[in-house]
PDB file of N, CA, C, O and CB in Angstrom:
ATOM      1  N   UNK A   1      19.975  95.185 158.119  1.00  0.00           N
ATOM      2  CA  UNK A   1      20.756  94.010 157.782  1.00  0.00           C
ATOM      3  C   UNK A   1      20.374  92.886 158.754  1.00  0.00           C
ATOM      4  O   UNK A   1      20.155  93.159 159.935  1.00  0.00           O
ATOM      5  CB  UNK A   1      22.291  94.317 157.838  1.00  0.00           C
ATOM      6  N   UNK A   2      20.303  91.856 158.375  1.00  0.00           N
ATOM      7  CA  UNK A   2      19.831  90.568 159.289  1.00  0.00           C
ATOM      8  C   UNK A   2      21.217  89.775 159.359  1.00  0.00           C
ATOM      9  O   UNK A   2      21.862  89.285 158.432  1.00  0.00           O
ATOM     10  CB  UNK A   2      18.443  89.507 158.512  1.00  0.00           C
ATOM     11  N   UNK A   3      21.465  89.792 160.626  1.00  0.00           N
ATOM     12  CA  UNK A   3      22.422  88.610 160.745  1.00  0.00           C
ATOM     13  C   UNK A   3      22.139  87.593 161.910  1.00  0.00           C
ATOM     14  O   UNK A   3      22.737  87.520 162.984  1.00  0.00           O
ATOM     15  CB  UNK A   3      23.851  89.159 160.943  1.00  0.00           C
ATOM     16  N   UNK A   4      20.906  86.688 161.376  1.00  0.00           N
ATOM     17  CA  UNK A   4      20.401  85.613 162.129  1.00  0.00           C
ATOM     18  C   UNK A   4      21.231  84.532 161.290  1.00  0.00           C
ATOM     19  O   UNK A   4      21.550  84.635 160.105  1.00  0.00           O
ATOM     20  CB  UNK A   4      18.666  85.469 162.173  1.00  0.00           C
ATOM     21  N   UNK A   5      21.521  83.435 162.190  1.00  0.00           N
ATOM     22  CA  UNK A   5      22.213  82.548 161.688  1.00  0.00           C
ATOM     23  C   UNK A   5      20.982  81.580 161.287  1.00  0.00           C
ATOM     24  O   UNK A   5      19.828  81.450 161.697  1.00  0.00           O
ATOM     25  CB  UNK A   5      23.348  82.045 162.646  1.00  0.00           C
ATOM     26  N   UNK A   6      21.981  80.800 160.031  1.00  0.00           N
ATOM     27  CA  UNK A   6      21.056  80.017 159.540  1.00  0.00           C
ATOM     28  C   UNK A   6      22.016  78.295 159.870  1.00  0.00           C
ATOM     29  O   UNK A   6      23.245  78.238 159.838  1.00  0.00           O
ATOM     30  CB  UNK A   6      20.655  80.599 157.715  1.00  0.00           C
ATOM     31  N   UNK A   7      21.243  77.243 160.121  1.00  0.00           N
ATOM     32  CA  UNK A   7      21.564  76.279 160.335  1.00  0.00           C
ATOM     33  C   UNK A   7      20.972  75.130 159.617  1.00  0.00           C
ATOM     34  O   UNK A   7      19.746  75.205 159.694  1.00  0.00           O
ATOM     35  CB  UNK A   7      21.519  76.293 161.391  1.00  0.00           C
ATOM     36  N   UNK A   8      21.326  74.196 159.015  1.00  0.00           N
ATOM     37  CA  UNK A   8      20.729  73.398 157.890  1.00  0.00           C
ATOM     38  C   UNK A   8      21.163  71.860 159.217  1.00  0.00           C
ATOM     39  O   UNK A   8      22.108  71.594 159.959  1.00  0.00           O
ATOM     40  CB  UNK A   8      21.780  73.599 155.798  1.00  0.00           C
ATOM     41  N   UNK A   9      19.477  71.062 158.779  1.00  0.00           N
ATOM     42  CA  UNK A   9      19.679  70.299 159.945  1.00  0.00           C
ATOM     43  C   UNK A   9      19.558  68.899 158.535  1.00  0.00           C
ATOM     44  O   UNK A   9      19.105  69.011 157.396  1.00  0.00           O
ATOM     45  CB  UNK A   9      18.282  70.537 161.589  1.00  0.00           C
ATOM     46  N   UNK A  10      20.265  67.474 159.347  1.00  0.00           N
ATOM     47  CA  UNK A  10      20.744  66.585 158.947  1.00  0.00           C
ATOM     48  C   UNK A  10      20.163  65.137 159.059  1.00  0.00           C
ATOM     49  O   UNK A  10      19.815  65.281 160.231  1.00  0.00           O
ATOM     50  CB  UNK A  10      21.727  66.758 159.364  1.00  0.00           C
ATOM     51  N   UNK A  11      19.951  64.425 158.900  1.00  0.00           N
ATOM     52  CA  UNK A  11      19.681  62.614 159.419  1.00  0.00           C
ATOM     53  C   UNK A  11      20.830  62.596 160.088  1.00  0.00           C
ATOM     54  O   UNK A  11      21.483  63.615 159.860  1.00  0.00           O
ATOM     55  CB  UNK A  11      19.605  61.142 158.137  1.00  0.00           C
ATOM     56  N   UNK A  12      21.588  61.504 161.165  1.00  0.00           N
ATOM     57  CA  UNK A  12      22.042  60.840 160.876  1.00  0.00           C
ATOM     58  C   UNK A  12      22.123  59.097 161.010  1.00  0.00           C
ATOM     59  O   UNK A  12      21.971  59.451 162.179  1.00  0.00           O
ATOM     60  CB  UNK A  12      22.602  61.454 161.067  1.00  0.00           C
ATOM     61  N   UNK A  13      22.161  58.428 161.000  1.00  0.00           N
ATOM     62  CA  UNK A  13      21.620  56.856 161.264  1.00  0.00           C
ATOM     63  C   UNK A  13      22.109  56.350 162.677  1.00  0.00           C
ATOM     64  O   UNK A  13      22.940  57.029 163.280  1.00  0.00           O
ATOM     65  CB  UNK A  13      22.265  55.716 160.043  1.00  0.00           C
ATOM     66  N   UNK A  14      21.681  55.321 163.162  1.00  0.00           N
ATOM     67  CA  UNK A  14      22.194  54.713 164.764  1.00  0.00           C
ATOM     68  C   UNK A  14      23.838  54.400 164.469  1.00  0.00           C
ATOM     69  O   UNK A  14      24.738  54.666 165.266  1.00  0.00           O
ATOM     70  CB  UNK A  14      21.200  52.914 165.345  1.00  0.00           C
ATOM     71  N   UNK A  15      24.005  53.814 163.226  1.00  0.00           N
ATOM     72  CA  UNK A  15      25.432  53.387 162.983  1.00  0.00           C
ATOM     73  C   UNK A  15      26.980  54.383 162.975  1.00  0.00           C
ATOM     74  O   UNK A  15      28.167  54.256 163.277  1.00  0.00           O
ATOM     75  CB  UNK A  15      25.264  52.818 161.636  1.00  0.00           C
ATOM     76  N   UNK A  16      25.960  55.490 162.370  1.00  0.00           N
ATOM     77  CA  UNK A  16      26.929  56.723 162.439  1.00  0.00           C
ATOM     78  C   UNK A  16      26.756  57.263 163.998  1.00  0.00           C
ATOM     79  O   UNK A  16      27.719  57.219 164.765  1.00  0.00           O
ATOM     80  CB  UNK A  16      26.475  58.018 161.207  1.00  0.00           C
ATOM     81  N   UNK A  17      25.793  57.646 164.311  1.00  0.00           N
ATOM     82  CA  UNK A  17      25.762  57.614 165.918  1.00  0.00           C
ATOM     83  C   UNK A  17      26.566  57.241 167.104  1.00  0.00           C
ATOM     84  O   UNK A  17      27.140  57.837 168.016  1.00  0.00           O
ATOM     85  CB  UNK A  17      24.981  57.022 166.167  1.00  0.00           C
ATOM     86  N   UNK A  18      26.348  55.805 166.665  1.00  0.00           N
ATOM     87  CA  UNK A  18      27.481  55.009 167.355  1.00  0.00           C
ATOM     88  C   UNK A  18      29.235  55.739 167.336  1.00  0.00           C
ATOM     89  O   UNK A  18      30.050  55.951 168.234  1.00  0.00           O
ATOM     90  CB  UNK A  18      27.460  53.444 166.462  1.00  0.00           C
ATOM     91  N   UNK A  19      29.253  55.964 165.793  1.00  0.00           N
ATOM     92  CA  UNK A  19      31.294  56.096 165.857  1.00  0.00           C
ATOM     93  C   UNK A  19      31.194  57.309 166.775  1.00  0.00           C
ATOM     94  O   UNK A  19      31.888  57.293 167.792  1.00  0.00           O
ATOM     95  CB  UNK A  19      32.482  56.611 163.947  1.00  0.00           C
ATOM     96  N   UNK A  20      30.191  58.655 166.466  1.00  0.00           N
ATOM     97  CA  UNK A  20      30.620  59.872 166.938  1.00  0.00           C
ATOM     98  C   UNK A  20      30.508  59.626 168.248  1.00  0.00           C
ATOM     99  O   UNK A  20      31.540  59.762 168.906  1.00  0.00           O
ATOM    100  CB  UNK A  20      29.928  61.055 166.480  1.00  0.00           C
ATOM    101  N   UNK A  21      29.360  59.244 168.901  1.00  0.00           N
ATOM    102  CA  UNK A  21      29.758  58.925 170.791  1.00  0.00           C
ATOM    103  C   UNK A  21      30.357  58.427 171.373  1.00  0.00           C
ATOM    104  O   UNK A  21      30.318  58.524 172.599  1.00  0.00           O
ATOM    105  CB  UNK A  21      29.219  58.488 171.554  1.00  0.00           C
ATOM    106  N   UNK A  22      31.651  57.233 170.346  1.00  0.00           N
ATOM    107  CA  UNK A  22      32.239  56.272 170.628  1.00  0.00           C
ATOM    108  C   UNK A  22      31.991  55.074 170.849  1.00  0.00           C
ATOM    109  O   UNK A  22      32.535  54.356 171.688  1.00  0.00           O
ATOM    110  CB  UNK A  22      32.636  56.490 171.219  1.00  0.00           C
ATOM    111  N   UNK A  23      31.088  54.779 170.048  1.00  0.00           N
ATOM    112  CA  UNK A  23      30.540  53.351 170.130  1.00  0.00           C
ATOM    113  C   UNK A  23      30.017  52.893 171.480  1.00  0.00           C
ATOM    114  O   UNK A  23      29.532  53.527 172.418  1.00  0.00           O
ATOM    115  CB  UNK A  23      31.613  52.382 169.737  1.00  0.00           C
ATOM    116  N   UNK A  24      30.299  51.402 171.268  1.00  0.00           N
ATOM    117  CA  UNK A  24      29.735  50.655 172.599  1.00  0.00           C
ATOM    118  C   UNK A  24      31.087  50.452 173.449  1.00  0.00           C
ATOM    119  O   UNK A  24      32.246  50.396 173.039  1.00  0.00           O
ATOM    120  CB  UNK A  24      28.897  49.012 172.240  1.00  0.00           C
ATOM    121  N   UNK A  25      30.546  50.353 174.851  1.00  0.00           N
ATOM    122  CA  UNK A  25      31.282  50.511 176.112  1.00  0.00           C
ATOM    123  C   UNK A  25      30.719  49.140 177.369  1.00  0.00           C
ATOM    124  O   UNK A  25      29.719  48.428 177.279  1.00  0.00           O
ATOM    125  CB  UNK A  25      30.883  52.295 176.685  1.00  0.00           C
ATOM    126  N   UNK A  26      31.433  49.150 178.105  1.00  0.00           N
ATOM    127  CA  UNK A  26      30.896  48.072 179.167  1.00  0.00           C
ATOM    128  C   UNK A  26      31.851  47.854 180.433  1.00  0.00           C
ATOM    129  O   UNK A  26      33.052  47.587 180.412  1.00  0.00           O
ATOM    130  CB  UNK A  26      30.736  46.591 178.418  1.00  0.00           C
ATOM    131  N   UNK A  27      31.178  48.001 181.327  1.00  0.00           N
ATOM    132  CA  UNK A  27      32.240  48.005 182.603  1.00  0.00           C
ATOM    133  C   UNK A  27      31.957  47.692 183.679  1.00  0.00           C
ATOM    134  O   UNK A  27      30.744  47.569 183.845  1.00  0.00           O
ATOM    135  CB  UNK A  27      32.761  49.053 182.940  1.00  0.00           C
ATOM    136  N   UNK A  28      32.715  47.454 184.723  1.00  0.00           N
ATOM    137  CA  UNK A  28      31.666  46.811 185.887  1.00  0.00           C
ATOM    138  C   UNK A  28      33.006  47.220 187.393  1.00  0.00           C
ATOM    139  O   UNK A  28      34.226  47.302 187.250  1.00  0.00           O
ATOM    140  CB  UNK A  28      31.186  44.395 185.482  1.00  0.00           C
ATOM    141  N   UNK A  29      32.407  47.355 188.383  1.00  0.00           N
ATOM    142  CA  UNK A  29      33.334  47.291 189.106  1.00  0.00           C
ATOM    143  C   UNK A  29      32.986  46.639 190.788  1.00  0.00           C
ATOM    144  O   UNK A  29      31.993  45.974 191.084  1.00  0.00           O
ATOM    145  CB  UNK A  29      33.835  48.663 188.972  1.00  0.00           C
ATOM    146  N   UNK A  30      33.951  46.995 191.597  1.00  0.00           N
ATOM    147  CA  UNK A  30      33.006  45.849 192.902  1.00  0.00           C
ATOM    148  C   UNK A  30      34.462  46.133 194.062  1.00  0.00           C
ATOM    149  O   UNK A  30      35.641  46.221 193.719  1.00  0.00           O
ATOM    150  CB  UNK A  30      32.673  43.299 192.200  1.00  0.00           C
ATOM    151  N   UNK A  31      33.896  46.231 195.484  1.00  0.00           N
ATOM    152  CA  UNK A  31      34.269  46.527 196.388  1.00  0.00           C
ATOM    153  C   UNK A  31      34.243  46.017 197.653  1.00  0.00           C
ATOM    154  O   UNK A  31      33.246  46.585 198.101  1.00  0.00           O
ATOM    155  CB  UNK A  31      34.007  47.260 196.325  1.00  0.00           C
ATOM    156  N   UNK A  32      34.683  45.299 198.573  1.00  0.00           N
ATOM    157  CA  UNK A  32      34.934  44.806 200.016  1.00  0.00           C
ATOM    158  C   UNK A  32      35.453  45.584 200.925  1.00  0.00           C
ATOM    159  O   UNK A  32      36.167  46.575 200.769  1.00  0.00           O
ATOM    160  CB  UNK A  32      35.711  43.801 200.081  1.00  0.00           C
ATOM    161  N   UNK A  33      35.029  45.048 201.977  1.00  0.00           N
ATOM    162  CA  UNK A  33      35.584  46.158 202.852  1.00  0.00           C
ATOM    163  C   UNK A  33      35.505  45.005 204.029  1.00  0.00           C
ATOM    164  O   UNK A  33      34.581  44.195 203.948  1.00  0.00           O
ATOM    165  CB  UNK A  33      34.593  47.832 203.034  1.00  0.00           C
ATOM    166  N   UNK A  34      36.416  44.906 205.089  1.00  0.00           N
ATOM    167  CA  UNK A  34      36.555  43.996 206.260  1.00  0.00           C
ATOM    168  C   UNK A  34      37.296  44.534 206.984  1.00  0.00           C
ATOM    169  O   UNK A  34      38.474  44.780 206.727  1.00  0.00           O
ATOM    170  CB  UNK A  34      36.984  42.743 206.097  1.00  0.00           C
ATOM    171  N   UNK A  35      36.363  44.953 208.604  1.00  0.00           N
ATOM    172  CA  UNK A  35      36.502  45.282 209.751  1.00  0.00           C
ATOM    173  C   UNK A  35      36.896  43.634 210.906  1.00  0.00           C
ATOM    174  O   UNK A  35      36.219  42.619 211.066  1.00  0.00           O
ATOM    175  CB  UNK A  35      35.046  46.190 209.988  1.00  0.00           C
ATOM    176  N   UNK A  36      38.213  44.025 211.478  1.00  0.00           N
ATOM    177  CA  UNK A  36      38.519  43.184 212.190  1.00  0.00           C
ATOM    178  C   UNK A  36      39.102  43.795 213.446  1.00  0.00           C
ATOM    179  O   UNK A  36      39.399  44.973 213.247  1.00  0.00           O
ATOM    180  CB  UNK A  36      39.246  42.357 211.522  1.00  0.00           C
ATOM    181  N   UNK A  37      39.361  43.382 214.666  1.00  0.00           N
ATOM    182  CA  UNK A  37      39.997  43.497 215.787  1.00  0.00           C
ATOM    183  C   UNK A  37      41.158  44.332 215.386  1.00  0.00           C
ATOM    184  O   UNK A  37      41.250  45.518 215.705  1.00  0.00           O
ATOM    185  CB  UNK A  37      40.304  42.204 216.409  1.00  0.00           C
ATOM    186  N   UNK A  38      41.941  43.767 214.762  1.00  0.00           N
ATOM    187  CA  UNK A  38      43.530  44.246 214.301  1.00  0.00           C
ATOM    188  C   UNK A  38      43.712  44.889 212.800  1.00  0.00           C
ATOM    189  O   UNK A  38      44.728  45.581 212.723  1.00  0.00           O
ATOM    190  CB  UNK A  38      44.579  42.829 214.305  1.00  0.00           C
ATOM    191  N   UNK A  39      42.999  44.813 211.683  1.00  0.00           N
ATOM    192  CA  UNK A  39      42.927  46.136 211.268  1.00  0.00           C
ATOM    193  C   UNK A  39      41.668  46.410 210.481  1.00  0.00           C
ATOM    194  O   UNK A  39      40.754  45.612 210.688  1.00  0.00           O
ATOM    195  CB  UNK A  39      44.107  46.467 210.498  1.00  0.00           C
ATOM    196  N   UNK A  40      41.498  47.143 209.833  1.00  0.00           N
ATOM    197  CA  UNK A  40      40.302  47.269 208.831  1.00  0.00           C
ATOM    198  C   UNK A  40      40.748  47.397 207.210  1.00  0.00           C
ATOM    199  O   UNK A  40      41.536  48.248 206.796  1.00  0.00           O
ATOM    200  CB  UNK A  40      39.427  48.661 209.260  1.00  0.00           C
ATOM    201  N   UNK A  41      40.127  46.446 206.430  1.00  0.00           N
ATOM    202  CA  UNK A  41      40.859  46.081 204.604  1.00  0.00           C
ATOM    203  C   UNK A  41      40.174  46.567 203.749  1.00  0.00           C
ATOM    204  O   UNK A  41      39.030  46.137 203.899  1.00  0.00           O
ATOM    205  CB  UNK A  41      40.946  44.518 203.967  1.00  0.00           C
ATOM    206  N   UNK A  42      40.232  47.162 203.012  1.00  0.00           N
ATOM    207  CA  UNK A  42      39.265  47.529 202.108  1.00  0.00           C
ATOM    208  C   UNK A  42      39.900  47.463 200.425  1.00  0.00           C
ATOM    209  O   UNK A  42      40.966  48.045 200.226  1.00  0.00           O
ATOM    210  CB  UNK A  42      38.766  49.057 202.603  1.00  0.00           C
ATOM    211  N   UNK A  43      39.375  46.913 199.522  1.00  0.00           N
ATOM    212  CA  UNK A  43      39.663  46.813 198.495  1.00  0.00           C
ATOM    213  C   UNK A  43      38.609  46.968 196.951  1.00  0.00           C
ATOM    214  O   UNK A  43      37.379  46.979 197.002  1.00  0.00           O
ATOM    215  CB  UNK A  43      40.213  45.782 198.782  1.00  0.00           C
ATOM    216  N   UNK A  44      39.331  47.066 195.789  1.00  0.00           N
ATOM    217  CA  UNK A  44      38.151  47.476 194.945  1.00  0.00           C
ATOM    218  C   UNK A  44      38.698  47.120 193.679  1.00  0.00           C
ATOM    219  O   UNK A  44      39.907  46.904 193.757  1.00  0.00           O
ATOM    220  CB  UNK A  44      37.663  49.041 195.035  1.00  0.00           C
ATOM    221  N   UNK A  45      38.276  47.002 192.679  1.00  0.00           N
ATOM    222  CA  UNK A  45      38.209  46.720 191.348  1.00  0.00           C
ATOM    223  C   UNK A  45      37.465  47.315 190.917  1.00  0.00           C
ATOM    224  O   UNK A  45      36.376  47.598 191.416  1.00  0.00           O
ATOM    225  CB  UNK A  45      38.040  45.679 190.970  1.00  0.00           C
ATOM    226  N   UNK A  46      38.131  47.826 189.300  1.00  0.00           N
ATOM    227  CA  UNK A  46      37.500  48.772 188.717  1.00  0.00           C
ATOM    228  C   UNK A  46      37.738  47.858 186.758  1.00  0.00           C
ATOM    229  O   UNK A  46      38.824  47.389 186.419  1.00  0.00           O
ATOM    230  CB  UNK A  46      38.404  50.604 189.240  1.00  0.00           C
ATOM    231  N   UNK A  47      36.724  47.837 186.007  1.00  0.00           N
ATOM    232  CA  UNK A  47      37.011  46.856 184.604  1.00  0.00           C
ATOM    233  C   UNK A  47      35.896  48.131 183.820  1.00  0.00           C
ATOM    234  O   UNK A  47      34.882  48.574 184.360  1.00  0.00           O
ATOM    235  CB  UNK A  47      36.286  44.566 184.654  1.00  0.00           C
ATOM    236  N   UNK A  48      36.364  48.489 182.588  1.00  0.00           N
ATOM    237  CA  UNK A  48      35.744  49.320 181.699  1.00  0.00           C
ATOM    238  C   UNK A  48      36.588  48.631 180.134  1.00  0.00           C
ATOM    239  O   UNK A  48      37.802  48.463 180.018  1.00  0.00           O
ATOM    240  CB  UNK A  48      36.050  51.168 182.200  1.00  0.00           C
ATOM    241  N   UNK A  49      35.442  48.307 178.989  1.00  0.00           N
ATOM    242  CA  UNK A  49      35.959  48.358 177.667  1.00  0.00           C
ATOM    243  C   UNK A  49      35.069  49.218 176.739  1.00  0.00           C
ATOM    244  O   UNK A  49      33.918  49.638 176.859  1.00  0.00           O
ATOM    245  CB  UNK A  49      36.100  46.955 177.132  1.00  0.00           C
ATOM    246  N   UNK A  50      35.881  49.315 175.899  1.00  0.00           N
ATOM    247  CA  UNK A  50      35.057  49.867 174.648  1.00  0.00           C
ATOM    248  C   UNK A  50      36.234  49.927 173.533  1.00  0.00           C
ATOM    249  O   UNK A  50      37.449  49.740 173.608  1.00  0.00           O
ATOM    250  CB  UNK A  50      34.268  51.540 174.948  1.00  0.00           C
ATOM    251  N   UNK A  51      35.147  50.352 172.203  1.00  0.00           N
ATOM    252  CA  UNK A  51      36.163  50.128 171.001  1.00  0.00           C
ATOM    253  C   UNK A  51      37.489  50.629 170.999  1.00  0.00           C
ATOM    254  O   UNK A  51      38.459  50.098 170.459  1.00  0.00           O
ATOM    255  CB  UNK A  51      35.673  50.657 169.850  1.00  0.00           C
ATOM    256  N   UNK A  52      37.455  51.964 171.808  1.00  0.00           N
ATOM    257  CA  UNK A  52      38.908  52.696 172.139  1.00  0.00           C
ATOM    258  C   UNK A  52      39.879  52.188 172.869  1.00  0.00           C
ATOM    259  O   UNK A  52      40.930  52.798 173.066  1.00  0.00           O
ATOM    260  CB  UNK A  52      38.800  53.817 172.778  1.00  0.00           C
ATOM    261  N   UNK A  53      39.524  50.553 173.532  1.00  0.00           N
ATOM    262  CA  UNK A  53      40.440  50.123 174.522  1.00  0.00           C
ATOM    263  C   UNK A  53      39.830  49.846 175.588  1.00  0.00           C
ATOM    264  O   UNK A  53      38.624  50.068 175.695  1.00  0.00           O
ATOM    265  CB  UNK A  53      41.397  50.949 174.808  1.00  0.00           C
ATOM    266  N   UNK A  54      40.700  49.205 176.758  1.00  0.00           N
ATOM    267  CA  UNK A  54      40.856  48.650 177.725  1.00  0.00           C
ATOM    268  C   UNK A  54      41.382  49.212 178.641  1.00  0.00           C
ATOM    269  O   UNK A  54      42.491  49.740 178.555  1.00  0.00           O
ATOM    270  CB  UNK A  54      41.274  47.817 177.558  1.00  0.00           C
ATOM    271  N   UNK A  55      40.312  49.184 180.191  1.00  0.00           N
ATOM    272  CA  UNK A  55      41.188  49.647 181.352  1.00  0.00           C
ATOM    273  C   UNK A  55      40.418  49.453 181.938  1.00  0.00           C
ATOM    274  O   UNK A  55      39.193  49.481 181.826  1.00  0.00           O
ATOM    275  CB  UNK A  55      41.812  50.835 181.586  1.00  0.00           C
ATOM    276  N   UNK A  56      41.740  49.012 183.338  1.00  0.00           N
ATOM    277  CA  UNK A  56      41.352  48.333 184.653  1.00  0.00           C
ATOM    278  C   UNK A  56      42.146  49.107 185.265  1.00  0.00           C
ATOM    279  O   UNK A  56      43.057  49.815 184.835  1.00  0.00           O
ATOM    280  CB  UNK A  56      41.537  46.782 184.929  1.00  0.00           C
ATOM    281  N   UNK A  57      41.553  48.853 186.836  1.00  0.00           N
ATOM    282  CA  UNK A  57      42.593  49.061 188.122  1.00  0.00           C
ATOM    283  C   UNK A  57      41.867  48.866 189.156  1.00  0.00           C
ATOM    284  O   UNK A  57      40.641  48.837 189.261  1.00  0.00           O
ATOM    285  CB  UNK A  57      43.306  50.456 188.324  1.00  0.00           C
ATOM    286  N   UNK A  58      43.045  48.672 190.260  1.00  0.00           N
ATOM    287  CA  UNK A  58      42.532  47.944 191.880  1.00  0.00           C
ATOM    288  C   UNK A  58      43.182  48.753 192.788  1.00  0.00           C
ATOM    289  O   UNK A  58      44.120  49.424 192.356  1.00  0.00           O
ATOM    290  CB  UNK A  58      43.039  46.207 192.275  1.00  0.00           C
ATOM    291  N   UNK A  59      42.869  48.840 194.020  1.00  0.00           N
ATOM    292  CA  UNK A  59      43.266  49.361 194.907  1.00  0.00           C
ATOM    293  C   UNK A  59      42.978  48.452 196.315  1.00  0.00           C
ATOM    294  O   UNK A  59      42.363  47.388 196.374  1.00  0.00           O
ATOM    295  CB  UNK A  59      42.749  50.623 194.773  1.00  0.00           C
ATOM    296  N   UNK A  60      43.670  49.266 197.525  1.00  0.00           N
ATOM    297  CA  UNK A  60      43.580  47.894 198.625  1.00  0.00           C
ATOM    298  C   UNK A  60      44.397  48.998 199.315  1.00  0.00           C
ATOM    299  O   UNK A  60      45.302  49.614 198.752  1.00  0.00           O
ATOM    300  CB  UNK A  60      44.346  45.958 198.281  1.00  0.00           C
ATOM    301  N   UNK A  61      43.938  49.225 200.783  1.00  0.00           N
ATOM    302  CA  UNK A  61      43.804  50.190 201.422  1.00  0.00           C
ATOM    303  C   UNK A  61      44.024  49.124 202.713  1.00  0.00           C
ATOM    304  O   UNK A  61      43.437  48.084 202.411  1.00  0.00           O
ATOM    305  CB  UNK A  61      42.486  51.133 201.129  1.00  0.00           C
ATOM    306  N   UNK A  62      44.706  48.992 204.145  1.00  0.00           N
ATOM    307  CA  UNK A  62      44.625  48.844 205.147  1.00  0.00           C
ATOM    308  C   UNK A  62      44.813  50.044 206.192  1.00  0.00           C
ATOM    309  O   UNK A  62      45.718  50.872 206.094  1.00  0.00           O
ATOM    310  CB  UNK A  62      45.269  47.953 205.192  1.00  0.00           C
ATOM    311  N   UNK A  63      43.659  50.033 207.401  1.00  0.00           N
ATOM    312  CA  UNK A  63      44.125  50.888 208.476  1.00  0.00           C
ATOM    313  C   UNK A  63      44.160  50.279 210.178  1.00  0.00           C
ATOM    314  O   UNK A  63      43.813  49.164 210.567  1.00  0.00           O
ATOM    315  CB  UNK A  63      43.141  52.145 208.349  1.00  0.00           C
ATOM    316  N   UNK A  64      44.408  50.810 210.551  1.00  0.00           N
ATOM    317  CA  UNK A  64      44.702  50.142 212.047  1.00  0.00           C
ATOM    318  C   UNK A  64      43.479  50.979 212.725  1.00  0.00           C
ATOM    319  O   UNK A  64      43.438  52.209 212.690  1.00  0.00           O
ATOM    320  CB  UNK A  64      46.525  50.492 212.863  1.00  0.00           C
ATOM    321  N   UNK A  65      42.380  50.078 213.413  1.00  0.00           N
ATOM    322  CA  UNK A  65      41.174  50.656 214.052  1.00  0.00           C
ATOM    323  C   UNK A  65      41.488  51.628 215.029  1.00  0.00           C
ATOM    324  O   UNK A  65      40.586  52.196 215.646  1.00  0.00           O
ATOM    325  CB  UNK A  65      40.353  49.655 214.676  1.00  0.00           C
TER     326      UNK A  65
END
């Protein structure tokens, strides 16, 4: 008895491509950081979109040297 699987293969186009990976996306993010006498700052931004939505966030961190 053979039980090799059989698999039937498909096209599919860039357009359909696109929905199943979730389309297009784009994001960017960026970071400072400042050392001083009295304390040290550090901060960051974070920006991502795509067809599924929107999201951001920041953060901001101080410590005493």
């Amino acid at each position: 008895m053979n039980h090799a699987v059989q698999v039937e293969a498909a096209e599919i186009s860039d357009a359909d491509l696109d929905n199943v990976s979730g389309g297009f996306a784009a994001g960017g993010s960026g970071g400072l950081c400042l050392e001083t006498p009295v304390a040290n700052i550090s901060a960051g931004l974070l920006a991502f979109a795509s067809t599924e939505g929107l999201a951001a966030g920041a953060s901001l961190n101080t410590t005493a040297p």
